[in-house]
Every structure is written in C-alpha cells, then in structure tokens.
C-alpha positions as CSV (number, residue, x, y, z in Angstrom):
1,X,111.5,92.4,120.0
2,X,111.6,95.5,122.1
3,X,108.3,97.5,123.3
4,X,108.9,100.1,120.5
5,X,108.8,97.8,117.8
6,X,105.7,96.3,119.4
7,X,103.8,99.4,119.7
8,X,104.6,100.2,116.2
9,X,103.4,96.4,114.8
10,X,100.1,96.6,117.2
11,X,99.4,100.4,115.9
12,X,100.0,99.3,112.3
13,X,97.5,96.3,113.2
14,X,94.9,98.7,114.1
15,X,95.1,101.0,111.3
16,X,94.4,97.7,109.1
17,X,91.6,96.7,111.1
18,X,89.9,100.3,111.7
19,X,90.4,100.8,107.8
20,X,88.8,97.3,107.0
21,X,86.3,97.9,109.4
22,X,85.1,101.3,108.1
23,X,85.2,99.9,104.6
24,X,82.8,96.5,105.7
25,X,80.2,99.3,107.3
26,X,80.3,101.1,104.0
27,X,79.9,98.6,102.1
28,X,77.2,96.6,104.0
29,X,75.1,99.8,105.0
30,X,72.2,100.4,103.2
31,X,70.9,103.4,100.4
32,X,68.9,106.1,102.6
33,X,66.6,108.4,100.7
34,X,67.8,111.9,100.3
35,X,64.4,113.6,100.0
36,X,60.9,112.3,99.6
37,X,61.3,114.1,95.7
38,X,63.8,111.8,95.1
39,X,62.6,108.1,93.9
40,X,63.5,105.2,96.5
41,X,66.6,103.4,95.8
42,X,65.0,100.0,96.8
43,X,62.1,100.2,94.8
44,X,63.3,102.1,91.4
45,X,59.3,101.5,89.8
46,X,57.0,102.2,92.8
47,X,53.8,102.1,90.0
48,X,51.2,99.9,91.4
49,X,49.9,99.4,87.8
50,X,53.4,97.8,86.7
51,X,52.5,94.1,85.0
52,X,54.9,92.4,86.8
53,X,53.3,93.1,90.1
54,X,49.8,91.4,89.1
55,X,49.3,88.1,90.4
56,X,49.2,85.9,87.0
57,X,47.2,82.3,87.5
58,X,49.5,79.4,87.1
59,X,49.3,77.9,83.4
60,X,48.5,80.8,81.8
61,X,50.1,81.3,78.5
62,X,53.4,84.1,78.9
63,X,53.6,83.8,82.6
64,X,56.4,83.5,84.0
65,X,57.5,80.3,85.3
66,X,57.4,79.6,89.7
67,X,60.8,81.4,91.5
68,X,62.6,79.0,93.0
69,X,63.5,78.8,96.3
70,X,67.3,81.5,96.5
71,X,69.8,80.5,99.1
72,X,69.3,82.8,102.2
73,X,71.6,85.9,102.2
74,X,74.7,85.7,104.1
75,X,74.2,87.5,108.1
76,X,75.8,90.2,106.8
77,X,75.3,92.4,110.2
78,X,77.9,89.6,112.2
79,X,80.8,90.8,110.2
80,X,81.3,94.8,111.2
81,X,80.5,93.2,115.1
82,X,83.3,91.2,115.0
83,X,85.4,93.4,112.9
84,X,84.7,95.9,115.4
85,X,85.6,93.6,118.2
86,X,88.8,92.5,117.3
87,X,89.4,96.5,116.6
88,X,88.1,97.3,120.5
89,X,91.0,93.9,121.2
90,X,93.6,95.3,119.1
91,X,92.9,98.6,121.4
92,X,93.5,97.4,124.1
93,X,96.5,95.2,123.8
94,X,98.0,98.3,122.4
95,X,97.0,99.9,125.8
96,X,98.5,97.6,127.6
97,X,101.9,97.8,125.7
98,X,101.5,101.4,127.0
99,X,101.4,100.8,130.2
100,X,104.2,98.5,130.1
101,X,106.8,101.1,129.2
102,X,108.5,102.2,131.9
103,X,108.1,105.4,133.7
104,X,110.8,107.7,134.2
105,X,111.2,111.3,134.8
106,X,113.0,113.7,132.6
107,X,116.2,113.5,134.7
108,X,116.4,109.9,134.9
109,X,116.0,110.1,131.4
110,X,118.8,112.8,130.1
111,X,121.0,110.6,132.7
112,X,120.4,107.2,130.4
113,X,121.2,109.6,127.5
114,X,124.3,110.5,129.3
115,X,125.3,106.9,130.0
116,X,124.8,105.8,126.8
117,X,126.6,108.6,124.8
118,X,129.2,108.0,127.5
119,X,128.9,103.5,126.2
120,X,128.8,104.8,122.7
121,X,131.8,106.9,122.9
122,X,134.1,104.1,124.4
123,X,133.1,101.4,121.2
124,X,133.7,104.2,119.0
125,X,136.9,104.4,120.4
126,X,137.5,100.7,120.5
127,X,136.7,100.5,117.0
128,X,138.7,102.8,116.0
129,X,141.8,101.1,117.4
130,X,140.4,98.3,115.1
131,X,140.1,99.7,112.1
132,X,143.9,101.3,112.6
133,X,145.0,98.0,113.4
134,X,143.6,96.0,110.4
135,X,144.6,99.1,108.1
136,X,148.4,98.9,109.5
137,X,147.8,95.1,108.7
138,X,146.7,95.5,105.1
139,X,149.5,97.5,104.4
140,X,151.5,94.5,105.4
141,X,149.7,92.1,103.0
142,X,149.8,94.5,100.5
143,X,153.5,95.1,101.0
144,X,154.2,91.4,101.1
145,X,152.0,90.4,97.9
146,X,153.8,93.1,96.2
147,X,157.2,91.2,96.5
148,X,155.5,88.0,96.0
149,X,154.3,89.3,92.3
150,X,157.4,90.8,91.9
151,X,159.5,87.7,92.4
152,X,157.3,85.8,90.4
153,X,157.6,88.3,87.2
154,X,161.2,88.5,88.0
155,X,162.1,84.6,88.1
156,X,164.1,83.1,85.1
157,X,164.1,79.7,84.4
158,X,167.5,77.9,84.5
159,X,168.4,76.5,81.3
C-alpha cells in the first residue's frame, strides 16, 4: 500500500475517532444550570416539605419497602480518556506518515512528471501496436469463420 493511501486510511481513522470521541463527551457530560431562575435539572422537586423525603419508621403501614443495594455505575469518566488517547495515537502515527513522504523541490518534482509522461507515452504506444495487432487478427478469424459457416450452409449431402 503506498504512503497516500495510508494517509488517507489513518486520516479517515481519525475522523471516526474524533467524531466518536466528541459524541462519548456529549453524551457523558453532565446538565449545567442555565440561570439560578431556572429549576435544577438534578433535582426537578427541590421542596423540602415533599413526603417522600421524610424519614418513615420501618413497619409502618404505606411505607415503602428498604432500597436494595443498585449495582455501582459504570466509570464512565475512563472512556473519553481513552477515547481521547487513542485520538492523540491516531495523531501521531498520521504525523509520522508525514514525515515519511519524501522531500523534494518543485523542480525535482516537474522532472518526475516529465519522466513519467515521457514512461506513459511509450505504453501508450506499445499498446497501441497491440490493439492494431489483435484488431488485424480478428479480422482474420472473422474472415475465416465466415467461410467456415459458409461451407457448412453450402454442403449437400451425397445421396
């Protein structure tokens, strides 16, 4: 695989992982108050007063029965660390394909063009002698199949 073609997979890479990435730290990050007029997204009834905030006595007719114990929540501030660091690797093995291109000044560089236009036009010409050849060849064939069908319509069968 040439160094174009890698640039273009490792800079495709990156795009999925920066677009990944951005989407993990909006999804993960949390509601922030707008204004203090607004209510607080975490805590929609802030109303000391509200019944389900008094401590009820164990026993007692309608109370709820004890929470049980809830799994703990998944580390969910590992994941845009690592997302991020195989972003900041992505980055730089694409600079590093970078820097492996080779260097060359505009003159060597319209001389390549030069030599290969110059490659270019000799296959072209070589290809060309091809294509006359094989065309002078199917005209043969054709010429020949041609008699072939004709002496097979034309044959009469000896009585």
């Amino acid at each position: 695989m040439d160094i174009i073609t890698q640039l273009q997979d490792q800079l495709d890479e990156m795009a999925v992982l920066a677009v990944n990435t951005f989407g993990t730290l909006q999804r993960d990050a949390p509601p922030d108050r707008l204004s203090n007029s607004y209510p607080d997204p975490l805590n929609p009834n802030p109303k000391p007063e509200d019944v389900s905030t008094k401590p009820q006595v164990q026993g007692q007719p309608g109370a709820p029965p004890p929470a049980q114990a809830q799994p703990p929540a998944p580390d969910l501030s590992e994941q845009p660390k690592a997302m991020s660091h195989a972003l900041v690797l992505a980055a730089k093995k694409f600079d590093a394909l970078v820097a492996a291109l080779p260097l060359s000044s505009e003159e060597d560089q319209v001389k390549r063009i030069q030599e290969l236009q110059a490659e270019n036009e000799v296959v072209g010409l070589e290809l060309q002698k091809q294509l006359e050849a094989a065309e002078r060849e199917l005209k043969q064939v054709e010429v020949l199949f041609n008699e072939a069908t004709d002496n097979c319509i034309n044959f009469k069968r000896l009585d």
